[in-house]
N, C-alpha and C positions, 0 to 999 in steps of 0.2 A: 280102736278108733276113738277118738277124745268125743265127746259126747258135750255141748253146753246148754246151760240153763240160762235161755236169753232174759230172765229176771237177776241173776246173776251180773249179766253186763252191765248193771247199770253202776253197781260198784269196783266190776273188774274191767278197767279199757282194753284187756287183752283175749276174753271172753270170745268177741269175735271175729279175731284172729287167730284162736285154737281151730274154729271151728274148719276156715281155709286150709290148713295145711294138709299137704298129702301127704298120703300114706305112704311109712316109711317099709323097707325088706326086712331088715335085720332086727333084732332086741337089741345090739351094742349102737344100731342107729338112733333108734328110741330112748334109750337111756341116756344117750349125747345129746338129743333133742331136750328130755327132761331135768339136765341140767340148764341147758340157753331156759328152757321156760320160767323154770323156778328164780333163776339168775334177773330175769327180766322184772319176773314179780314181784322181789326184793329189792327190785330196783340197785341192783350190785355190780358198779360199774368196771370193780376191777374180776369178779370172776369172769364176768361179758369177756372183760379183755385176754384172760388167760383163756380161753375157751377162742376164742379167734386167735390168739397163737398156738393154738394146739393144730384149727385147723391145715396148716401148711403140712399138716400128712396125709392128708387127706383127699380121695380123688376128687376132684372140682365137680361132679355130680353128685357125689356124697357129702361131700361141706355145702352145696348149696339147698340142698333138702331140709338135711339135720340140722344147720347152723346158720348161715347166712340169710337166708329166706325168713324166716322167727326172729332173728334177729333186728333186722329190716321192718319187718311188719311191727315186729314191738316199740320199736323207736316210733315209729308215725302213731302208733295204738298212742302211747304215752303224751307224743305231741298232740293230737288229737282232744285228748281230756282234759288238755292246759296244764298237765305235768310232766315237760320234758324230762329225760334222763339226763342224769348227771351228766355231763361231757357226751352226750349224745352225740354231739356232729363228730368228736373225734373217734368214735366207734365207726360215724357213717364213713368216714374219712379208709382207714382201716378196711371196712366191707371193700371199698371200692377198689384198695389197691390190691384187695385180694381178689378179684373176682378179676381185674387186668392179669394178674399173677397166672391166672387158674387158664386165662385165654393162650397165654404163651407158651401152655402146654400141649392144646391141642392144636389141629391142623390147620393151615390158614387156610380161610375161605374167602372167597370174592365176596363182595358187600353187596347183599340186594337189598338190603332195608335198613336206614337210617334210625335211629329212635331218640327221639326228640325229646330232653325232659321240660315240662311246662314251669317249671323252676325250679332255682338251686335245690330245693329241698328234695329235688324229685328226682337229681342225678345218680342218687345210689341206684335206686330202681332202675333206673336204665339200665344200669351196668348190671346187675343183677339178669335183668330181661335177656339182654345179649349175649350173657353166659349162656341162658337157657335155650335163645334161641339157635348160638353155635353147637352145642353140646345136639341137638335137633338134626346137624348139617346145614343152616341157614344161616349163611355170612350179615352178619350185622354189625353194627359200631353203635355208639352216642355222639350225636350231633349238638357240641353246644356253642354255636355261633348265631352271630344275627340275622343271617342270612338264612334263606330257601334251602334245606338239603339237599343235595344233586341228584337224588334217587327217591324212590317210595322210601317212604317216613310214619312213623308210627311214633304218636303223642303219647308220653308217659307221664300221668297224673290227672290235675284236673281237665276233665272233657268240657269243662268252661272254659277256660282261657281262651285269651283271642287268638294264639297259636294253634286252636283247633280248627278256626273258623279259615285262617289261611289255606286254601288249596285241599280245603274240606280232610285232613288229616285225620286218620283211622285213632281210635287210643287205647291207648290197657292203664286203667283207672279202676278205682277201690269202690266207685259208682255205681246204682244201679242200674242194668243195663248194657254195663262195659264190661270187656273180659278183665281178669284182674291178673297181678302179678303171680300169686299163687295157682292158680289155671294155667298159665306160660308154662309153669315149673313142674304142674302135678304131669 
């Protein structure tokens, strides 16, 4: 189990999103996770990138634990502290289509819940969430239009936004208080 020193965080943006992640099964898990870690902390945009093209061997539960989840979380850790990653959006770009990728694998499910990202920045997450919450047995999509979703909806990001305030929308936010994306997934 990663263990941090929250006097630590205040030099490492990624400190307390070690501490989120759940616990992985395997060592060959962990050791794919401790390269995404290391990769992130080096801020190393192209091993990121080989490390998300390896995942397409991957079963879509196992790449979203070890790899995609850490990777996600790192990208917001970095934006977060005012030092995006390199080519950051084109990794998120990347997560997203893999995580669509990973859905085409498993079985289709009717859609009971919508998940709303409270902004562009917030759409990987979504897709990330609805992996998790299909891989669960619970049909979900991402809703990114202007409009009301036509079903229960679940706000992804800031539990500020006025999108929350609309139709009193439930959220999974990094906040405290809210469940967070990492909880979705452990």
């Amino acid at each position: 189990m990663l263990t941090v020193d929250q006097s630590q965080s205040l030099r490492d943006p990624l400190a307390g999103v070690l501490a989120d992640l759940p616990p992985l099964k395997t060592t060959t898990t962990g050791d794919l996770r401790e390269s995404v870690i290391n990769a992130l902390r080096q801020r190393d945009h192209d091993a990121l990138t080989e490390i998300l093209e390896e995942t397409a061997k991957l079963r879509p539960e196992v790449a979203l634990r070890a790899v995609w989840l850490p990777v996600a979380l790192g990208i917001d850790a970095w934006d977060a502290a005012g030092e995006p990653l390199p080519d950051g959006r084109s990794l998120c770009r990347t997560l997203r289509a893999q995580a669509r990728s990973a859905l085409l694998s498993l079985p289709a499910l009717p859609v009971s819940r919508w998940l709303v990202p409270s902004t562009v920045h917030d759409t990987t997450a979504a897709h990330l969430a609805v992996l998790a919450l299909s891989l669960r047995g619970m049909g979900a999509r991402v809703w990114t239009w202007p409009l009301p979703p036509p079903g229960p909806a679940l706000l992804v990001g800031d539990a500020g936004s006025p999108i929350a305030t609309v139709g009193r929308i439930p959220t999974l936010s990094d906040e405290p208080g809210w469940p967070t994306l990492a909880a979705l997934v452990a």
